[in-house]
C-alpha positions in Angstrom: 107.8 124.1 124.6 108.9 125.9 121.3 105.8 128.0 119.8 106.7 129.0 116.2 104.3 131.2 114.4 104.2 130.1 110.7 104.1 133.9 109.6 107.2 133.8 111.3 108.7 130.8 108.7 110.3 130.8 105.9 108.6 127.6 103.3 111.4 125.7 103.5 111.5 126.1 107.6 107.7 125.1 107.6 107.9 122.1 105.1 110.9 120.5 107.5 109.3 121.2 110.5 105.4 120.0 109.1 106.8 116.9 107.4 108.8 115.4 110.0 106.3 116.1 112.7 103.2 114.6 110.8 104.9 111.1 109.7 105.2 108.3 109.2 103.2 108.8 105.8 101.6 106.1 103.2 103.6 106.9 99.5 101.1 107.8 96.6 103.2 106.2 93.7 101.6 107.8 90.9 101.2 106.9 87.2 99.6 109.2 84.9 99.8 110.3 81.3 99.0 113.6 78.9 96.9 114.2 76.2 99.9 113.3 73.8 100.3 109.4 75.7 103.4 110.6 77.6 103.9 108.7 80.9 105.0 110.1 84.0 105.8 108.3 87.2 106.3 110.2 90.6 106.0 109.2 94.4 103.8 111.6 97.2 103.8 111.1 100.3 100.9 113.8 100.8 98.5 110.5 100.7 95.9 109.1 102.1 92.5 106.9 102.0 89.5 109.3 102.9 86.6 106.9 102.2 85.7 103.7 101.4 82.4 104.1 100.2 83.0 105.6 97.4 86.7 104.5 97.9 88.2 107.7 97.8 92.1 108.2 98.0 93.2 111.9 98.4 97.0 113.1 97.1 98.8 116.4 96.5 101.1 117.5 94.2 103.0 120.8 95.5 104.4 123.1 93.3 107.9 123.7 92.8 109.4 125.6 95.5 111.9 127.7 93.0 109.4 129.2 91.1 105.6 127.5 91.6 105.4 125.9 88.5 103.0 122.9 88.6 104.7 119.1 88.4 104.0 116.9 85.3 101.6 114.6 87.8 99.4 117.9 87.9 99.1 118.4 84.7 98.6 115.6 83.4 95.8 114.9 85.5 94.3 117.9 84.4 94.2 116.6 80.7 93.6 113.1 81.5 92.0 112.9 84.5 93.0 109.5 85.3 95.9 108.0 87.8 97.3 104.4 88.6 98.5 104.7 92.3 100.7 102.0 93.3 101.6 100.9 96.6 105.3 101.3 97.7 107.0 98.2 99.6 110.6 98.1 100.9 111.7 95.5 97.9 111.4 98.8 95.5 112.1 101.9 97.7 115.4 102.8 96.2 113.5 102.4 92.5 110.8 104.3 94.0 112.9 107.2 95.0 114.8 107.8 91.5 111.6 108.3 89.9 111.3 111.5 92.3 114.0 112.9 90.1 113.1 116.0 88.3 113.2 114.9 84.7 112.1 117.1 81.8 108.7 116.3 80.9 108.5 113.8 77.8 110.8 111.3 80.1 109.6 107.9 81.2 110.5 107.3 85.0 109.3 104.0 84.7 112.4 103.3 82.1 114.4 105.6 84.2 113.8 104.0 87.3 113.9 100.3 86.2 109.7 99.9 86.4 107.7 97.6 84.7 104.9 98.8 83.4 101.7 96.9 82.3 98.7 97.8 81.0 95.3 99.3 83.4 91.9 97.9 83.1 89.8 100.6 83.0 92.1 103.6 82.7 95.1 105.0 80.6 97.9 105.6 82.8 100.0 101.9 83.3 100.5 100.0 86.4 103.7 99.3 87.9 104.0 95.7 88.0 106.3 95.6 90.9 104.2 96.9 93.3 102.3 94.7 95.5 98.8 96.6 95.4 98.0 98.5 92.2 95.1 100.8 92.5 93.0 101.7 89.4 91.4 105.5 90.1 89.3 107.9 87.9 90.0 111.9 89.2 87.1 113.3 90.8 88.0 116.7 91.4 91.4 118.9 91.8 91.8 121.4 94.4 94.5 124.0 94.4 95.5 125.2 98.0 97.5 127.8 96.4 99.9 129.5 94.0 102.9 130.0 95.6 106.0 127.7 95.9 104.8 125.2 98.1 101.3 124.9 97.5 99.6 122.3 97.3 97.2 120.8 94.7 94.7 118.3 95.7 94.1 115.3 93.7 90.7 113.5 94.7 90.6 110.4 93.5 88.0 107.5 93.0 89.4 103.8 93.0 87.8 102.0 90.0 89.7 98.4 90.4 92.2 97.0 92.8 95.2 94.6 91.9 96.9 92.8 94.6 99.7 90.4 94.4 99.1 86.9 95.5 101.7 86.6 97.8 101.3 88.8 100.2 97.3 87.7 100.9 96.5 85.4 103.5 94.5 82.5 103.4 91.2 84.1 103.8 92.5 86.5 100.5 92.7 89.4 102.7 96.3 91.4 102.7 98.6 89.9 105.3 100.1 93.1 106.9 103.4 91.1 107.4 103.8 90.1 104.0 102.7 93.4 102.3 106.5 94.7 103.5 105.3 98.3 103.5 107.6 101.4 103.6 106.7 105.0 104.8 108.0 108.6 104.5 109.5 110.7 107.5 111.2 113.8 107.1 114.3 114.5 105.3 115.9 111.7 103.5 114.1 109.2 106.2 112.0 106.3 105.5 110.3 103.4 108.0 109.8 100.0 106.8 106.7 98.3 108.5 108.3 94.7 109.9 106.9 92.8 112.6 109.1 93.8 115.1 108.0 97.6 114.7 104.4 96.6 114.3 101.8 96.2 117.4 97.7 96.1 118.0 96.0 98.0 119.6 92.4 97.1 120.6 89.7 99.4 119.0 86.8 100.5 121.4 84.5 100.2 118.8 82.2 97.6 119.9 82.3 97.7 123.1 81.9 101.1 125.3 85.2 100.8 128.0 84.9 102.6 131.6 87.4 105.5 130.6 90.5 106.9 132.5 88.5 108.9 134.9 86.5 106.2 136.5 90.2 104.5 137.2 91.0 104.5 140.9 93.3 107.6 142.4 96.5 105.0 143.0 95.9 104.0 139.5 95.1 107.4 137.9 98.6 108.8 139.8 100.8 105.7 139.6 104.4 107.0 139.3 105.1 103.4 137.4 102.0 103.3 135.0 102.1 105.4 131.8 99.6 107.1 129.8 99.3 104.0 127.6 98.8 102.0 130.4 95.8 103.7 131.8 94.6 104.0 127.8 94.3 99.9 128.3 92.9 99.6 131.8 90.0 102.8 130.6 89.6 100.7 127.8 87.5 97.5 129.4 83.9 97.1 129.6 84.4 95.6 133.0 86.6 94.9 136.3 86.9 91.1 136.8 84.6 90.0 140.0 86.7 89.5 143.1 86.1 85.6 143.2 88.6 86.4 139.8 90.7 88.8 141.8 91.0 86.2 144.7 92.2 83.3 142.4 95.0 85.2 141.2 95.9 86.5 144.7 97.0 82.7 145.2 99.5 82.6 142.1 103.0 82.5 143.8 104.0 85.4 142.1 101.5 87.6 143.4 101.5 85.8 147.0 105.3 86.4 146.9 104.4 90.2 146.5 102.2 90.5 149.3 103.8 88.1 151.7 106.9 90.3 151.3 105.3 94.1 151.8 102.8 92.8 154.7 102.6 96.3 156.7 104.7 98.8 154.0 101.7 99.9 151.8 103.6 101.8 149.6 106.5 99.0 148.7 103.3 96.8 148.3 101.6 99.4 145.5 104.8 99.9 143.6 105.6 96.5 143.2 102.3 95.8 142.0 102.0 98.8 140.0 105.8 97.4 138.2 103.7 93.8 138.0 100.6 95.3 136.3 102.9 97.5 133.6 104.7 94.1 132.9 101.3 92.4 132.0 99.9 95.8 130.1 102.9 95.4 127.8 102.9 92.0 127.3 99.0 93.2 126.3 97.4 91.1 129.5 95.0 93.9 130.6 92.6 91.1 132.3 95.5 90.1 134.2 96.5 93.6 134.9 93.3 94.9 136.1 93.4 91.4 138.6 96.8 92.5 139.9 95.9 96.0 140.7 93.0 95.0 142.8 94.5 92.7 144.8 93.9 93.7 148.1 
């Protein structure tokens, strides 16, 4: 394993190595204005939700790397303390990137980059109209991390009113993750674009209390098939199915097949049933997994 000590680092050598490691980030499309009404729209991908209750959205500005001069989003904020973050999908990435330039302050990215703007509810800065969730935030606080080149500024920021595009809700109104089309930052010039074929659930333990990795059985717990995912799933239950369960499934061909054909070679026998059990824990069948594994 590499060890780097970030003493050790020049700014530029930490910024790389930090921001492709710590990705795939959300993209903070901000909208703010100055005390004079001049607009300025800028993408972050230093973003995140850190509550819902007060909704709370965290985002940094970092100052210029050249000479640690604040960005116009910083100081704007600092005069109005207002920000319209809109929500970045793939249909306006490229749009979305432009407005990144570094245009002297006074210029509109929104007429740079092709950006409709319309008018907030309860706050100065404008929407983009082309993004599929607009967020209306008052700023609650800014904290500066630093001085230097590279600093960061955070922007804490309380959501006052949400706007959502009907076509990407479902029918229950709530935000279809398929629809939404989202895009995210990596390192360097890379992006990811949330589709369904990159997308997958995993269930939460939240309301239920599963049996945990170490109460696994040793074959299990060592398996040289099973990954660490694997076990993450079969730790997760509340409970192994009873062996009248385990003895139905013994009688699916499949399985029968398995143990008719490694009848006195135990170790055949565990592997192909530890190869059967993966196949079911990635096609997400951890009942029929767990039934598979204890077949005797």
């Amino acid at each position: 394993m590499l060890s780097l000590d970030i003493s050790d680092l020049s700014n530029q050598e930490a910024y790389q190595l930090l921001s492709t490691a710590i990705a795939p980030r959300p993209i903070c499309f901000a909208s703010t204005i100055d005390i004079k009404g001049n607009v300025n729209l800028s993408p972050f991908s230093f973003f995140n939700l850190m509550s819902s209750n007060p909704p709370i959205c965290v985002f940094s500005t970092v100052n210029r790397g050249r000479d640690g001069s604040a960005k116009n989003t910083l100081e704007n904020v600092l005069e109005v303390p207002e920000v319209a973050i809109n929500i970045v999908n793939y249909d306006m990435v490229q749009q979305t990137s432009l407005a990144s330039t570094e245009y002297p302050k006074g210029i509109n990215e929104f007429i740079k980059a092709g950006f409709t703007p319309i008018a907030s509810n309860k706050i100065k800065p404008p929407r983009v109209k082309e993004a599929p969730v607009q967020l209306e935030c008052k700023v609650n606080e800014v904290i500066a991390l630093g001085q230097e080149g590279g600093a960061g500024n955070l922007i804490i920021a309380e959501v006052l009113t949400i706007h959502i595009h009907k076509n990407i809700l479902d029918e229950n109104n709530k935000i279809d993750i398929f629809k939404i089309d989202q895009v995210a930052r990596l390192g360097g010039n890379w992006y990811s674009r949330l589709t369904k074929d990159s997308l997958f659930e995993v269930a939460k333990p939240l309301s239920k209390l599963g049996i945990g990795i170490d109460a696994l059985p040793e074959n299990i717990k060592n398996s040289k098939v099973l990954t660490g995912n694997h076990l993450g799933q079969l730790g997760n239950v509340e409970q192994l199915p009873t062996e009248d369960e385990i003895h139905k499934y013994s009688l699916n061909p499949e399985i029968k097949d398995i143990l008719d054909s490694t009848i006195g070679d135990a170790h055949t026998r565990m592997l192909q049933i530890h190869l059967k059990a993966a196949e079911l824990l990635d096609l997400n069948r951890v009942e029929e997994a767990w039934k598979v594994l204890l077949v005797d």
